[in-house]
Short mmCIF file of the C-alpha atoms (twelve columns), coordinates in Angstrom:
data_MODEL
# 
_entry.id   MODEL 
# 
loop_
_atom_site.group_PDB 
_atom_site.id 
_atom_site.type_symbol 
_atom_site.label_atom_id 
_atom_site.label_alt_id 
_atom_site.label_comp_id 
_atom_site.label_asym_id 
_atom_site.label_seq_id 
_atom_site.Cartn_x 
_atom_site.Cartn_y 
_atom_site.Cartn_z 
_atom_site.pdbx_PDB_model_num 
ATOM 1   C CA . UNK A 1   -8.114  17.793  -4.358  1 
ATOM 2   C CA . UNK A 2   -6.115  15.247  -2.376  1 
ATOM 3   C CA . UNK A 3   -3.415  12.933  -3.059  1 
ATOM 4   C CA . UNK A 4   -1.675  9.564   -1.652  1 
ATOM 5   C CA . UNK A 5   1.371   8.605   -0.627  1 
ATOM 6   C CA . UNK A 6   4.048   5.390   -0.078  1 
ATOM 7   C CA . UNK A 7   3.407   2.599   2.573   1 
ATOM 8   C CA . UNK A 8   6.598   0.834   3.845   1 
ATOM 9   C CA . UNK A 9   6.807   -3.262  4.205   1 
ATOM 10  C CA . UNK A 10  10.362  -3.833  3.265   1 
ATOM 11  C CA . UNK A 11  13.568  -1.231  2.060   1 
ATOM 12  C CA . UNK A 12  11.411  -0.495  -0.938  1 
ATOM 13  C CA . UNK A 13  9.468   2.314   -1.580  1 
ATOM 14  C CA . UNK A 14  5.925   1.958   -3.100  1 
ATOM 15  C CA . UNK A 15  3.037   3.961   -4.230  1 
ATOM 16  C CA . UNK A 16  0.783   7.014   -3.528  1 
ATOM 17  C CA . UNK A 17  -1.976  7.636   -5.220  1 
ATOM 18  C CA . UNK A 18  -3.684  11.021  -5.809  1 
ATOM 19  C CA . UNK A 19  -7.560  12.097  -6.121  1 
ATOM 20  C CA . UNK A 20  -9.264  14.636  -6.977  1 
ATOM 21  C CA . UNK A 21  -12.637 15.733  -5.549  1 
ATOM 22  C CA . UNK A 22  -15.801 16.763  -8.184  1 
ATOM 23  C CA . UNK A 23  -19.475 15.425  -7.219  1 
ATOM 24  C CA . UNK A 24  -19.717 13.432  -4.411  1 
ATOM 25  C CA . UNK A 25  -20.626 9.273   -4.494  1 
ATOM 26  C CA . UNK A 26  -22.397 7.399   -2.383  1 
ATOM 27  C CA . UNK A 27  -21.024 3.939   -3.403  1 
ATOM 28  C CA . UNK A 28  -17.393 5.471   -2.668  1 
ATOM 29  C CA . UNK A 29  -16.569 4.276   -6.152  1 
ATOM 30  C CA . UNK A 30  -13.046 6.088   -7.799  1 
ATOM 31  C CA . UNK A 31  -12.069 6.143   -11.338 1 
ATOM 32  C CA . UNK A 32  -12.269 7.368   -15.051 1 
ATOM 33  C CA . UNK A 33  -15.799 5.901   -15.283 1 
ATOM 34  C CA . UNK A 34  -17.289 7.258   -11.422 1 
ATOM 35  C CA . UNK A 35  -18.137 11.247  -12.174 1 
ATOM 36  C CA . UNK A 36  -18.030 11.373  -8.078  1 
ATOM 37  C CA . UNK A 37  -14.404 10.822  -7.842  1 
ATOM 38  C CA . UNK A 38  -11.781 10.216  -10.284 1 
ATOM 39  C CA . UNK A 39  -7.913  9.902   -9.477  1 
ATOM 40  C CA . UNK A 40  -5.916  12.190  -10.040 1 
ATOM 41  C CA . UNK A 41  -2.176  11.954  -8.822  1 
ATOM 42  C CA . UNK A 42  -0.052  9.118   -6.744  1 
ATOM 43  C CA . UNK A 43  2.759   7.895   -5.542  1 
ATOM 44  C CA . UNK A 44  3.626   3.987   -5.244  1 
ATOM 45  C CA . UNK A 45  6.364   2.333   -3.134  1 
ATOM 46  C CA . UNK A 46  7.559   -0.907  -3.581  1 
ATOM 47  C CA . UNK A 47  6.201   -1.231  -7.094  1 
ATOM 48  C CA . UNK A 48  8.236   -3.468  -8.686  1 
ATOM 49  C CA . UNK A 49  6.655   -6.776  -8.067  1 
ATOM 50  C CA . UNK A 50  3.731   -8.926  -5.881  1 
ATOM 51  C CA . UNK A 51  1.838   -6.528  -3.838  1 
ATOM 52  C CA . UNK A 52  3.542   -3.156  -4.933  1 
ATOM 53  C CA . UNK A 53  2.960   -4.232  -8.209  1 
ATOM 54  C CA . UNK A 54  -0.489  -4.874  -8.041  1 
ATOM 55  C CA . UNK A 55  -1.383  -2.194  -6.330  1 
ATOM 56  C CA . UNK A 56  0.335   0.418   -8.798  1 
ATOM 57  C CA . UNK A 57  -1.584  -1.524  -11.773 1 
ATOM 58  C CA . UNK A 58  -5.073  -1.062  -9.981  1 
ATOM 59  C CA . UNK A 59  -4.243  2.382   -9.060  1 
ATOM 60  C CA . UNK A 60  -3.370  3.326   -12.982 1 
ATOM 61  C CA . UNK A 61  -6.456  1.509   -13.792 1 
ATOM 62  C CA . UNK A 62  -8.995  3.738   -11.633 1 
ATOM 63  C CA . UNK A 63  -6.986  6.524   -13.835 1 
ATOM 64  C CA . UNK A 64  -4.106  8.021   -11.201 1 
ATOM 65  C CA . UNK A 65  -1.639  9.858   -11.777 1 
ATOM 66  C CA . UNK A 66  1.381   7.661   -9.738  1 
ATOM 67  C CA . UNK A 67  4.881   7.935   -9.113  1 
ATOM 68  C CA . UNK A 68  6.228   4.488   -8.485  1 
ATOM 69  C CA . UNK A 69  9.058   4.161   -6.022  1 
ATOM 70  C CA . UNK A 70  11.367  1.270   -5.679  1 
ATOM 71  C CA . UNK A 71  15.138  0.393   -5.072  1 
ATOM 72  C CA . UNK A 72  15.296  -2.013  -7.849  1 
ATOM 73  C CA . UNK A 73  15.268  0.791   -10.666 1 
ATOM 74  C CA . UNK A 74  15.442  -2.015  -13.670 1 
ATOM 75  C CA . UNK A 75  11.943  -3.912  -12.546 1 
ATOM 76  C CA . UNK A 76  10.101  -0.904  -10.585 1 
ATOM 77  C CA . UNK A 77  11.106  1.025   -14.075 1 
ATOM 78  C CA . UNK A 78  9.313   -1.941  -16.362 1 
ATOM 79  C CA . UNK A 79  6.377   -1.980  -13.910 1 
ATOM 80  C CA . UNK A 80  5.729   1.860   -14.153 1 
ATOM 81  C CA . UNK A 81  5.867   1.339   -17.843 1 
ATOM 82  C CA . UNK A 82  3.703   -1.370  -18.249 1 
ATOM 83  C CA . UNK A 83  1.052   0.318   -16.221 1 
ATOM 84  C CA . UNK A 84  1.369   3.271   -18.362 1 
ATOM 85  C CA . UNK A 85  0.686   1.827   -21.173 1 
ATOM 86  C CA . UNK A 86  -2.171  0.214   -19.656 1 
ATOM 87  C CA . UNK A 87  -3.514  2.918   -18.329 1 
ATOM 88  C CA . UNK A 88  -5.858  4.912   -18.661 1 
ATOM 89  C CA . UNK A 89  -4.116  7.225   -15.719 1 
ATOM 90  C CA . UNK A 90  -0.127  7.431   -15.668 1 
ATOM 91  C CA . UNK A 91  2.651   6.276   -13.838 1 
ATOM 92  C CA . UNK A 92  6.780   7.250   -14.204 1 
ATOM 93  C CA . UNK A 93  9.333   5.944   -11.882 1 
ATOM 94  C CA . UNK A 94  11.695  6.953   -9.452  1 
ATOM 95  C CA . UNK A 95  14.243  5.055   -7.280  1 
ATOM 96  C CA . UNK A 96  13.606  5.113   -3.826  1 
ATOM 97  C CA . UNK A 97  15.486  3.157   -0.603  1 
ATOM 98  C CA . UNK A 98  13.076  3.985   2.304   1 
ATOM 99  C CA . UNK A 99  15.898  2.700   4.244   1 
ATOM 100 C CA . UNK A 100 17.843  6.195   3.683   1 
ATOM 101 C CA . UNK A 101 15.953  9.534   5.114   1 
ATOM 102 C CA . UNK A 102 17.850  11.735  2.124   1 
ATOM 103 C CA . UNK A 103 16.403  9.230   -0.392  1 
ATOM 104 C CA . UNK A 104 12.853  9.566   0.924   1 
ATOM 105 C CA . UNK A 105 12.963  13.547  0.676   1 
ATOM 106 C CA . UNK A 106 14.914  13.601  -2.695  1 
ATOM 107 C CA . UNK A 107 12.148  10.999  -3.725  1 
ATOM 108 C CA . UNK A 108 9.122   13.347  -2.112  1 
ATOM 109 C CA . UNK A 109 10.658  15.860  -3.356  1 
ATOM 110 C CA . UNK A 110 10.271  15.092  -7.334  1 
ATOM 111 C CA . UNK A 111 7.053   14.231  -6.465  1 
ATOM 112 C CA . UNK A 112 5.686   17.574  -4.877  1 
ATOM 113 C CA . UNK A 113 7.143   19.269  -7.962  1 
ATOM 114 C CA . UNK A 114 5.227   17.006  -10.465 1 
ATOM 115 C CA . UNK A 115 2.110   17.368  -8.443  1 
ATOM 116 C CA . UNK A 116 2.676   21.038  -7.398  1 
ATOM 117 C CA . UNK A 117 3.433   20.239  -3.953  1 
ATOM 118 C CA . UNK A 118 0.012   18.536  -3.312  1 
ATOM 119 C CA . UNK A 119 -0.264  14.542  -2.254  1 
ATOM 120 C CA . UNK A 120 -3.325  12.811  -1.274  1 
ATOM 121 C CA . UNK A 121 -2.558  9.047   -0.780  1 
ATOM 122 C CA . UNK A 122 0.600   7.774   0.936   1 
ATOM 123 C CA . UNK A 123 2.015   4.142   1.528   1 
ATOM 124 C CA . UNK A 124 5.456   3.838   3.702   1 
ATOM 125 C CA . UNK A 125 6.160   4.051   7.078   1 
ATOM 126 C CA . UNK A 126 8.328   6.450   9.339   1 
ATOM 127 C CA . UNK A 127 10.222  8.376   6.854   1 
ATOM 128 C CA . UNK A 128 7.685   8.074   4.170   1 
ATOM 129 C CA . UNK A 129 4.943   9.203   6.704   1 
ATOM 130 C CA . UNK A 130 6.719   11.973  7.649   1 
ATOM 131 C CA . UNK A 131 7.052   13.570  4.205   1 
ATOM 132 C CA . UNK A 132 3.994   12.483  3.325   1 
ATOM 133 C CA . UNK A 133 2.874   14.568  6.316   1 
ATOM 134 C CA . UNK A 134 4.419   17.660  5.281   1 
ATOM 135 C CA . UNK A 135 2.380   17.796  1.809   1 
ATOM 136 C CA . UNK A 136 -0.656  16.661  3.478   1 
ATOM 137 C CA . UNK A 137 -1.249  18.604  5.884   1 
ATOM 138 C CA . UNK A 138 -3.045  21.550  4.579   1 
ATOM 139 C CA . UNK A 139 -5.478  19.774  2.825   1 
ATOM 140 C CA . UNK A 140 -5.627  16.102  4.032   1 
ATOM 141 C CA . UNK A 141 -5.054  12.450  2.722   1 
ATOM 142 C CA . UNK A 142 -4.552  8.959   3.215   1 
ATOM 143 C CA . UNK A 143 -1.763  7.323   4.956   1 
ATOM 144 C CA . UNK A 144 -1.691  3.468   3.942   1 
ATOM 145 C CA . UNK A 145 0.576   1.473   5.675   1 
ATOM 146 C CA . UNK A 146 1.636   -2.716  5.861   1 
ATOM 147 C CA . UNK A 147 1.480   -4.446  8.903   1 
ATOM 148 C CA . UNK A 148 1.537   -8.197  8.924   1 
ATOM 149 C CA . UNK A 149 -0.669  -11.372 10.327  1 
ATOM 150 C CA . UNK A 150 2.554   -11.606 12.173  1 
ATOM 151 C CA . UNK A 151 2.019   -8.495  14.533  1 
ATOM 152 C CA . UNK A 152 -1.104  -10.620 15.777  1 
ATOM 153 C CA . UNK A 153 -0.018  -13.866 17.007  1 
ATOM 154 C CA . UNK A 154 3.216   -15.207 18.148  1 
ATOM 155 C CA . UNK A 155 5.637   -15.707 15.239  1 
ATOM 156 C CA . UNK A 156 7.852   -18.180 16.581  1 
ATOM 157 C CA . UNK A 157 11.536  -18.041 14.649  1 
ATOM 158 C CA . UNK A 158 10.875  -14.655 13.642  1 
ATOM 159 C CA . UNK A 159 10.396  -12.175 16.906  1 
ATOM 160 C CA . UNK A 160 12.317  -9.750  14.936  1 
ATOM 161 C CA . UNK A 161 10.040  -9.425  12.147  1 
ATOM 162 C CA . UNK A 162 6.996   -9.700  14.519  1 
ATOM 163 C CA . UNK A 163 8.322   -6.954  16.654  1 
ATOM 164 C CA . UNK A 164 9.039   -4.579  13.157  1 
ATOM 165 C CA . UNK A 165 5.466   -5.303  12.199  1 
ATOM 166 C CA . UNK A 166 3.559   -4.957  15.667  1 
ATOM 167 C CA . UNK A 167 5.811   -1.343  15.435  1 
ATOM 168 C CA . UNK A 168 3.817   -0.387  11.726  1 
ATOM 169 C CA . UNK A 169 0.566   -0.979  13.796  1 
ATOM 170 C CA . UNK A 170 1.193   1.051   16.407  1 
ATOM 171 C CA . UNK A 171 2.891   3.990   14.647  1 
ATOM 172 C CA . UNK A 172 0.221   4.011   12.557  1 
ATOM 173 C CA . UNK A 173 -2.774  3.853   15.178  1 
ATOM 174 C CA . UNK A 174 -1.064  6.667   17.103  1 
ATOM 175 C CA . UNK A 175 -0.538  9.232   13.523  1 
ATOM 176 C CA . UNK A 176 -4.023  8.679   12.809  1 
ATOM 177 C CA . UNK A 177 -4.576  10.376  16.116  1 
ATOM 178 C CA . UNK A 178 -2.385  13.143  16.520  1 
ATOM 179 C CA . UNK A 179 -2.930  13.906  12.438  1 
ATOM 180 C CA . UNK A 180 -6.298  13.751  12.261  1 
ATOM 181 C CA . UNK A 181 -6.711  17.421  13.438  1 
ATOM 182 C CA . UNK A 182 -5.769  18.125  9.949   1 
ATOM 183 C CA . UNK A 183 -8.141  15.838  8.065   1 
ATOM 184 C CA . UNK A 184 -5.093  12.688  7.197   1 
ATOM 185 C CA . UNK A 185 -6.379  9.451   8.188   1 
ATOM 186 C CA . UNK A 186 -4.086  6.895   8.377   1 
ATOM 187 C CA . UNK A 187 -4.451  2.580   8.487   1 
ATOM 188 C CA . UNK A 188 -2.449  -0.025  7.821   1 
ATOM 189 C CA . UNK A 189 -3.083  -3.332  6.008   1 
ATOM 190 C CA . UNK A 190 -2.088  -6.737  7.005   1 
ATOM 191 C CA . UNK A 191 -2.448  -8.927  3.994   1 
ATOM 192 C CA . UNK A 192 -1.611  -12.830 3.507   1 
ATOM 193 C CA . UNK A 193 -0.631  -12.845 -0.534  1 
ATOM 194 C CA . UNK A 194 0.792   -14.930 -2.925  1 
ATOM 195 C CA . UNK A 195 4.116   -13.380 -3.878  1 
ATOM 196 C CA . UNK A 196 7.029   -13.851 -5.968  1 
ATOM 197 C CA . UNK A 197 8.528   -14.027 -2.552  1 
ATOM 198 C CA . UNK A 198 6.300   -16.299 -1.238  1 
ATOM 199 C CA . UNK A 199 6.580   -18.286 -4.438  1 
ATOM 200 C CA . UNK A 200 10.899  -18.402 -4.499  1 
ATOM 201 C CA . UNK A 201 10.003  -19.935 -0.984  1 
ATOM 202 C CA . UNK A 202 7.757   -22.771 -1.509  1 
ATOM 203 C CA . UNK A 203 10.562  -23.770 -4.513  1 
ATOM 204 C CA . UNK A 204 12.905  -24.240 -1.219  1 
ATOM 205 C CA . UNK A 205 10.763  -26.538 0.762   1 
ATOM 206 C CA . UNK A 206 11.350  -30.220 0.736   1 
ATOM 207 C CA . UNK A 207 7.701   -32.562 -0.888  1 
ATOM 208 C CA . UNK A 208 6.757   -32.916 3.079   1 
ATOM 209 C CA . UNK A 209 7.766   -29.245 3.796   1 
ATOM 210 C CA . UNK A 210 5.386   -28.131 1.685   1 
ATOM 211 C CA . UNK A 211 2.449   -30.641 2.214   1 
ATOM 212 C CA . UNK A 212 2.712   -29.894 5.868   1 
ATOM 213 C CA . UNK A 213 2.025   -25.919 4.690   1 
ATOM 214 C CA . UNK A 214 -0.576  -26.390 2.563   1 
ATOM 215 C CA . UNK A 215 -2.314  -28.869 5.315   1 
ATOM 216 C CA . UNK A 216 -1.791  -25.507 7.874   1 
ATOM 217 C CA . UNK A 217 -3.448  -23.060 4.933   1 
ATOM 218 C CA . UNK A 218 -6.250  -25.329 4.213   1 
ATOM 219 C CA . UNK A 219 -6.702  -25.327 8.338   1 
ATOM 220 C CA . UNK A 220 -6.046  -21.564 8.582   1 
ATOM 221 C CA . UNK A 221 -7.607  -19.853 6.037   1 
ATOM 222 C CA . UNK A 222 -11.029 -20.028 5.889   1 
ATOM 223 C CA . UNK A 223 -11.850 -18.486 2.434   1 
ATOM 224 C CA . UNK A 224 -10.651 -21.177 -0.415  1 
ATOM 225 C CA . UNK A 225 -7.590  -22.130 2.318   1 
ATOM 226 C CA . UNK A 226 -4.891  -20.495 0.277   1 
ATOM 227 C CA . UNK A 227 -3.120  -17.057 0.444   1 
ATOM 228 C CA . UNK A 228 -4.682  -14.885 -1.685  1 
ATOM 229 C CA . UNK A 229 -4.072  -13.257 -5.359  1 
ATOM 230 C CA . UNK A 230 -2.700  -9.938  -4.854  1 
ATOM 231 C CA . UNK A 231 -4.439  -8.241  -8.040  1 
ATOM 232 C CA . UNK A 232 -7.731  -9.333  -7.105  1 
ATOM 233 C CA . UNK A 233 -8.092  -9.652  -3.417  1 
ATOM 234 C CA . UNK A 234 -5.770  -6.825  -1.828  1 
ATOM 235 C CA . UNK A 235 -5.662  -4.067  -4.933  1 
ATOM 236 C CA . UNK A 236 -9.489  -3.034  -4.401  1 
ATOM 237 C CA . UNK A 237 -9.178  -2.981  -0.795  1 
ATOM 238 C CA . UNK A 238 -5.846  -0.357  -1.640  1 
ATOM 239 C CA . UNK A 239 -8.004  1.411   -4.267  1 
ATOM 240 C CA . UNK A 240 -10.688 1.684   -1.078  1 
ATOM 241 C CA . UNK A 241 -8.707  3.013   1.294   1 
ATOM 242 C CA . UNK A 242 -6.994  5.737   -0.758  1 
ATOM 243 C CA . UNK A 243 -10.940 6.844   -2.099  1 
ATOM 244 C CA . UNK A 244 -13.677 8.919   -0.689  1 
ATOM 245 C CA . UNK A 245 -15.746 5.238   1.189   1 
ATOM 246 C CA . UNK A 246 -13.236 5.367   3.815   1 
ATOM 247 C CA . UNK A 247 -13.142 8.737   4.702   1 
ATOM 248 C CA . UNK A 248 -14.280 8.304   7.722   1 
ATOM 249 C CA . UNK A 249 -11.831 4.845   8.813   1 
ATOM 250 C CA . UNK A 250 -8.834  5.899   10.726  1 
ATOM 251 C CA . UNK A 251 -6.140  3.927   13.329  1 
ATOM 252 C CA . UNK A 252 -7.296  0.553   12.137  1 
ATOM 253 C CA . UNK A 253 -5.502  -2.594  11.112  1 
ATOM 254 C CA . UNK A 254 -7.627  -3.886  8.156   1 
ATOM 255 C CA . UNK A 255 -6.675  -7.877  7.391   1 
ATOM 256 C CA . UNK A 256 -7.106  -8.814  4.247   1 
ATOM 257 C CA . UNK A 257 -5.992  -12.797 4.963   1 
ATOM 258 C CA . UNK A 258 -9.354  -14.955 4.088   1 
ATOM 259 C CA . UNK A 259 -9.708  -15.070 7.845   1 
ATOM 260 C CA . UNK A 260 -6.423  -16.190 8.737   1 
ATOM 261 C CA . UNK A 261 -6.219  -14.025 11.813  1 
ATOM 262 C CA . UNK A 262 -9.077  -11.945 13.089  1 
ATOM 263 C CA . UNK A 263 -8.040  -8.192  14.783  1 
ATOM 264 C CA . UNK A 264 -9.977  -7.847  18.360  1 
# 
């Protein structure tokens, strides 16, 4: 059995997903419908909206067990509940500020109780990662964390968030190595989504502001020159990486950007 754990982007904590070995698959296929591989528990972070959202709904929907982590306890608590009721797996709440190292090992905590002390999947990054480690270790998982397009190229107006990002990429690249001894692979995504974020900000840009964006998209992005939808272009790559077809993927930056950047 192994299970998955929280990926950090921002102070909120999202989701780790659980699965749970029978037969194996050669297609790498998870869920209540593949007999190979079906999930089993997780645990979420940042699941409260956009990309944490959508990845705790795809997650439920391959039939996982997840506990959903967020700091906004009101929305993270609707979105555990609404995948629930979608399931077919489950998913119950608990608030979460990766931002706080006491919060992140209350939070782990609860969830090595639930799932008798036994995580497969994790998404976060240092604190999460480090927790995550702790319940992984004897039997393995998958570390997924968030990077950004940002850690690629310059980001001019925003070395801060370029430097924070270019840091997820390399943590990550150097875990992989020194925890793959004990079977825990560990990647991080760098996805270019439409958000609620992403949407509050186009609502702030001027009729030439935002012309003069989607003129760089359409130049940028070379599949349909538009971010992406997170529910259908970034959950199954999520769902991938926390199932048994990327067992053998470790230390990588995977973009999932229509082509916006390329990773050399």
């Amino acid at each position: 059995m192994h299970r998955l754990a929280p990926v950090r982007g921002d102070r909120r904590c999202r989701t780790a997903t659980g699965w749970k070995r029978k037969a194996p698959r050669h297609d790498g296929g998870i869920g209540p419908r593949n007999p190979g591989w079906y999930a089993d528990r997780g645990h979420r972070r940042g699941a409260a909206q956009g990309i944490g959202a959508a990845t705790l709904r795809a997650y439920v929907a391959a039939g996982a067990d997840v506990a959903a982590l967020d700091v906004n306890a009101e929305a993270g608590s609707a979105a555990a509940g609404a995948a629930h009721a979608a399931g077919p797996g489950t998913a119950r709440f608990l608030r979460c500020d990766v931002g706080s190292r006491a919060s992140v090992e209350d939070a782990f905590g609860t969830v090595a109780d639930d799932f008798d002390g036994r995580l497969d999947v994790m998404k976060g990054t240092v604190y999460t990662n480090q927790s995550a480690f702790r319940l992984m270790r004897a039997h393995g998982g998958s570390i997924v964390n968030f990077t950004s397009g940002a850690a690629l190229k310059p980001y001019p107006r925003g070395a801060h968030y370029s430097a924070a990002k270019a840091a997820v990429a390399a943590w990550t690249r150097t875990v992989a190595r020194e925890w793959g001894r004990y079977d825990i692979r560990a990647n991080s995504v760098a996805p270019a989504m439409r958000t609620p974020m992403f949407e509050a900000y186009l609502a702030r840009l001027s009729p030439a502001g935002l012309e003069s964006l989607r003129t760089r998209h359409r130049e940028q992005i070379a599949l349909g020159g538009q971010l992406g939808n997170p529910e259908t272009d970034l959950a199954p790559v999520m769902v991938f990486l926390a199932g048994p077809g990327s067992r053998f993927i470790t230390g990588q930056i995977i973009p999932v950007n229509g082509g916006m950047e390329s990773v050399r």
